[in-house]
Each structure stands twice: as C-alpha cells, then as structure tokens.
C-alpha positions as a Markdown table, in Angstrom:
| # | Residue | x | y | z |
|---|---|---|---|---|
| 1 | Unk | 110.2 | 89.6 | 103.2 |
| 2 | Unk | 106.9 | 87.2 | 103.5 |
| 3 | Unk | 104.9 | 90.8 | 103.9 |
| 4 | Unk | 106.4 | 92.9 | 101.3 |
| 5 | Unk | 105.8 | 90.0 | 98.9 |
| 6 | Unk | 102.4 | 90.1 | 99.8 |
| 7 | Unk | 102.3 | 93.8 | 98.7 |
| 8 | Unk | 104.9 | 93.6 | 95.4 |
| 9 | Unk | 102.0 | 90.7 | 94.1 |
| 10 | Unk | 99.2 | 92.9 | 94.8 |
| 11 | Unk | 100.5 | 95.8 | 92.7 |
| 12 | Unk | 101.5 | 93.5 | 89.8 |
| 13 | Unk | 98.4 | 91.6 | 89.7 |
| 14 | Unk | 96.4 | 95.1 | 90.0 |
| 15 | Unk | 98.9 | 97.1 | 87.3 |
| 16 | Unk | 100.4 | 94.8 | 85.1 |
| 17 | Unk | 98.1 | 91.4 | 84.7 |
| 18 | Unk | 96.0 | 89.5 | 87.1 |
| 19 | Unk | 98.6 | 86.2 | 85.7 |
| 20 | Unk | 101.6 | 87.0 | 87.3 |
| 21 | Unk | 104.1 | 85.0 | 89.3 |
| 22 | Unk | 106.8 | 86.1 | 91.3 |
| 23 | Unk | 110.3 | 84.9 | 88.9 |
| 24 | Unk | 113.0 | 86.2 | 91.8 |
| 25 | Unk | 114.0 | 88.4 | 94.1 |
| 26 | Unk | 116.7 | 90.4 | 92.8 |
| 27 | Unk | 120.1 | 91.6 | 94.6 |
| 28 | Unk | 119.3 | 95.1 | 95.3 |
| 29 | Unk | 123.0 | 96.5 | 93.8 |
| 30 | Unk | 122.1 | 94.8 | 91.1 |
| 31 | Unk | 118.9 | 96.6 | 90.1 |
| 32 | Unk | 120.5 | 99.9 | 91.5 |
| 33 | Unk | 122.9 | 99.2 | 88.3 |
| 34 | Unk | 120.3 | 98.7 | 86.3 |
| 35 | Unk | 118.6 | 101.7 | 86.6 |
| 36 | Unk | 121.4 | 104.0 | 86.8 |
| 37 | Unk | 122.5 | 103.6 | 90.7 |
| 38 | Unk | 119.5 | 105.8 | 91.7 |
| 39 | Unk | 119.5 | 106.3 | 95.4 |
| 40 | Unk | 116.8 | 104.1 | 97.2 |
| 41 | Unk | 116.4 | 103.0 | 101.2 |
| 42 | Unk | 117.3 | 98.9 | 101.7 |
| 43 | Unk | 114.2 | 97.6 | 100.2 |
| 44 | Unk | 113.2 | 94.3 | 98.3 |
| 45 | Unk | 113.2 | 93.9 | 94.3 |
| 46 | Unk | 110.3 | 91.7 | 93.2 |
| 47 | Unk | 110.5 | 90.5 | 89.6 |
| 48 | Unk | 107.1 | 89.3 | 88.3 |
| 49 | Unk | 107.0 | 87.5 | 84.8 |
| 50 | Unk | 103.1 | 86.0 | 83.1 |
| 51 | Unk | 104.6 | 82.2 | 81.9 |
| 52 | Unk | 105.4 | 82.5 | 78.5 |
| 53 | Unk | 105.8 | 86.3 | 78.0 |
| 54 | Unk | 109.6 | 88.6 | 77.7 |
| 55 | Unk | 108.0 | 91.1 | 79.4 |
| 56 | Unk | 109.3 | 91.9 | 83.5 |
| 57 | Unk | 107.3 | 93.4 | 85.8 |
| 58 | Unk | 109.5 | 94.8 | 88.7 |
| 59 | Unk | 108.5 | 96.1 | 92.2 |
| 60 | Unk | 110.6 | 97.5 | 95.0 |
| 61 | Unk | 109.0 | 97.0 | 98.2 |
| 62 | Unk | 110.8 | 99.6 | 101.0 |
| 63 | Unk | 108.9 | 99.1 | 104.3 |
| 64 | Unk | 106.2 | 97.4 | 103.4 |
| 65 | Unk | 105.0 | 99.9 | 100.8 |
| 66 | Unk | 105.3 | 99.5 | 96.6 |
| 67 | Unk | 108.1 | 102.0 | 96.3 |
| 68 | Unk | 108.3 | 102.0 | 92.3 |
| 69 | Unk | 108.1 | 99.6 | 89.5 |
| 70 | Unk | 109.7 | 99.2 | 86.2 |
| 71 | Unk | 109.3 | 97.0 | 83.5 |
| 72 | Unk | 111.8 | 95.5 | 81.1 |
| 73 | Unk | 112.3 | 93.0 | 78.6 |
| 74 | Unk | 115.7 | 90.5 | 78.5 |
| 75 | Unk | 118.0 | 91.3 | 75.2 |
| 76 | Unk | 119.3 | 88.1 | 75.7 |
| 77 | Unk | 117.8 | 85.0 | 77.0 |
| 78 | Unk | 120.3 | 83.9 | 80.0 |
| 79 | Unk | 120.7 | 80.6 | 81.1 |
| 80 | Unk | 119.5 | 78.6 | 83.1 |
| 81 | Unk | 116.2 | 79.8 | 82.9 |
| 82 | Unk | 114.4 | 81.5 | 85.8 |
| 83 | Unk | 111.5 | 79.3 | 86.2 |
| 84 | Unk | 108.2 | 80.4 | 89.1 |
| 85 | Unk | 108.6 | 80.4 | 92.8 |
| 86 | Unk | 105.9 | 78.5 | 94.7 |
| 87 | Unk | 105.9 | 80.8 | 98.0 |
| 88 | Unk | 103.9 | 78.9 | 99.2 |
| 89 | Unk | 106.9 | 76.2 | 99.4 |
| 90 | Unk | 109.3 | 79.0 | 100.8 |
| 91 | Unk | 109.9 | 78.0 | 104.0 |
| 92 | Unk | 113.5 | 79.8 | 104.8 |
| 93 | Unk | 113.7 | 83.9 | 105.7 |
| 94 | Unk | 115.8 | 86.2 | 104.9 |
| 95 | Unk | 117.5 | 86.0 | 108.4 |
| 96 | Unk | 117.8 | 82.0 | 108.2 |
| 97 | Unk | 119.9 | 82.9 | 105.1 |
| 98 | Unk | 122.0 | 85.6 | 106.6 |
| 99 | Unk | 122.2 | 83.7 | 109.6 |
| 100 | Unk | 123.9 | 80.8 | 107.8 |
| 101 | Unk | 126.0 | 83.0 | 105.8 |
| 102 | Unk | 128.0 | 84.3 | 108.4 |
| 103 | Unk | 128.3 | 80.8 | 109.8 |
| 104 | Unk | 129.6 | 80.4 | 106.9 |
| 105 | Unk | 131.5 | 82.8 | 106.0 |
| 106 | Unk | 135.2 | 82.2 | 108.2 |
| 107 | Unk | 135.4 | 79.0 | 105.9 |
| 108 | Unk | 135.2 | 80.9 | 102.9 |
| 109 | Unk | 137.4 | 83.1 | 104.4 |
| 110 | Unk | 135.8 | 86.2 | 104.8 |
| 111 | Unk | 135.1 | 88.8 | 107.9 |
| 112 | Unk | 131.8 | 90.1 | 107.7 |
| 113 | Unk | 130.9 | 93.0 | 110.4 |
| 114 | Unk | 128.0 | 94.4 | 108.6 |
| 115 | Unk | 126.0 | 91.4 | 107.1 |
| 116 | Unk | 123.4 | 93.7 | 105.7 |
| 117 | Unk | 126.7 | 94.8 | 103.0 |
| 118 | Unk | 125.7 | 91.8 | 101.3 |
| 119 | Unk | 122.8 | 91.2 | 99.0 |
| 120 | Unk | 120.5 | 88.2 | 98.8 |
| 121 | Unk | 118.6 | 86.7 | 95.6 |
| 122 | Unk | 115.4 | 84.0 | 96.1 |
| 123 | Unk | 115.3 | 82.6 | 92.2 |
| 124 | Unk | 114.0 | 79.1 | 91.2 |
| 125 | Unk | 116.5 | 77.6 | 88.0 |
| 126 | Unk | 115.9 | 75.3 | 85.6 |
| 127 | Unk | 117.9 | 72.4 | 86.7 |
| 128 | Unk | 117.7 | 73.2 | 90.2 |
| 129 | Unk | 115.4 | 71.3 | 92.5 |
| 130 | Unk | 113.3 | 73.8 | 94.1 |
| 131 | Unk | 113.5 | 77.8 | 95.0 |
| 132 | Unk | 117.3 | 78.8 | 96.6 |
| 133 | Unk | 118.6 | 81.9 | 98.3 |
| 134 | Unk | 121.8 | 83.3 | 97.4 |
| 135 | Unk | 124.3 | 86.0 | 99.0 |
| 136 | Unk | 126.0 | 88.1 | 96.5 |
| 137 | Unk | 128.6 | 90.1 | 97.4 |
| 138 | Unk | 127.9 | 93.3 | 95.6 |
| 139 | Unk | 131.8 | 94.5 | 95.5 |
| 140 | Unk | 133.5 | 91.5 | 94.2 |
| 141 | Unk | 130.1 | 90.6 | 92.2 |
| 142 | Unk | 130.1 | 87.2 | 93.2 |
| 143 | Unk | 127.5 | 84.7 | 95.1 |
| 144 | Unk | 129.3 | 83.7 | 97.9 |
| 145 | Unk | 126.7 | 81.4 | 99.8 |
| 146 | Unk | 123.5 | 79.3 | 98.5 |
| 147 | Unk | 120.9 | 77.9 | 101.1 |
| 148 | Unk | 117.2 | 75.6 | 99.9 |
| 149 | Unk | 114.4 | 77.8 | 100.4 |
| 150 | Unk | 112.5 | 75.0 | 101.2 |
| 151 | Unk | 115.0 | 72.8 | 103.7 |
| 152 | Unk | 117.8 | 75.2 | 104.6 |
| 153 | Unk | 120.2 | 72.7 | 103.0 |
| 154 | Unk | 123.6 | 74.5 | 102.1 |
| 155 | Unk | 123.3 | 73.8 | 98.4 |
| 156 | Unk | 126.2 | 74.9 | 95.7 |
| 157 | Unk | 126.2 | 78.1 | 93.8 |
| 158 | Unk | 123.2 | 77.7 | 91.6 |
| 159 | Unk | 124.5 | 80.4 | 88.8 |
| 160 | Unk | 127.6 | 78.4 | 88.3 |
C-alpha cells in the first residue's frame, strides 16, 4: 500500500494541483458503487483533497500503476469531517490490519476464509486522535474492525 501511495500522490500532484494531501483510502466496493460497479482488479482508492476546497481528486492504484482517476465534489458535507493523513505517521500495513481482523473476528463472531472479501479504509476524523484503519464488510455494509495506524491499538468503530 506504502508504494502505490507513492504513485496515487505523484499523479495528483502532477494532474490535479501540486497542494494535495491524501484525505483516505477508500473501501474499494464502495467506489465500485460509486461509479456504477465498473469491473476493476483488487486495487487501492486514493482520495486526495487541497485543504479548504469541495473538490476530490481520486486515484486507483492496481499494481503499482495509476489505473484511473475521477474527481467529485460531496452534495452533502458528512460528519465527522475527513481531516489529512500524515503518512509519514502511518506506521500499520495493510496486513497488520487484516492480520488483527481475523484475530478478531471469532469474537465478533464471524468465520472468515477469504480475508481479502473484506475491505479496508485508512481515514483520519475529526475527533479522532490520529489516522485509523477500518474493515468493512462490503455485504452487510458495516465496519466490522478499527486498528491505530500509528500504534496498532484496537480502537472502536470511528464512523460510529
């Protein structure tokens, strides 16, 4: 995911402003919805904002290459507020998430055989005390599991 950050940034900074900053990454189902369910390979949805603009610059990085971009602008403001995420301060993968998921997941009572049916989401909310990765569960549209980016502390839902 560190990698195809990298590359999602580049191709903001270079086609939508040099100001950008990464807002979240965004369940993949979800932006599949969005857009209409158009097919695409398991890739990583990059939502770049400039502070202080509507405007969404999005980037779907599928192995290691920009894939496609859209932009959009929120109706509705939703709350809490997606604030920037500090990479930098990101110190939990992907797989650190996943791997404390299905830990996880016999206490919330689920069976997972395929852990790549879920989703994840990296966002940074108002209120919250740093950047925190989420599970969703992209058939009962829930978030199931919530882990610190920056600690790998099991932290509650932040969306709730």
């Amino acid at each position: 995911m560190f990698d195809s950050y990298q590359v999602a940034l580049e191709d903001a900074q270079a086609n939508f402003s040099p100001n950008v900053k990464l807002y979240a990454l965004v369940p993949s189902q979800i932006m599949q919805r969005n857009l209409g369910q158009l097919p695409v390979m398991p890739g990583w949805f990059f939502k770049f904002k400039v502070e202080g603009l509507p405007r969404e610059y999005i980037v779907l990085v599928i192995n290691g290459q920009s894939a496609g971009v859209t932009e959009a602008e929120p109706v509705v403001q939703v709350l809490p507020l997606d604030l920037p995420i500090d990479m930098s301060a990101v110190k939990i993968s992907s797989d650190q998430v996943l791997a404390g998921f299905l830990k996880k997941a016999p206490e919330l009572g689920l069976t997972v055989t395929d852990p790549f049916t879920y989703d994840l989401e990296l966002v940074n909310l108002e209120g919250q005390s740093g950047p925190v990765w989420s599970v969703y569960d992209p058939i009962s549209l829930k978030w199931l599991y919530a882990m610190s980016a920056t600690t790998g502390e099991e932290l509650p839902n932040p969306r709730s």
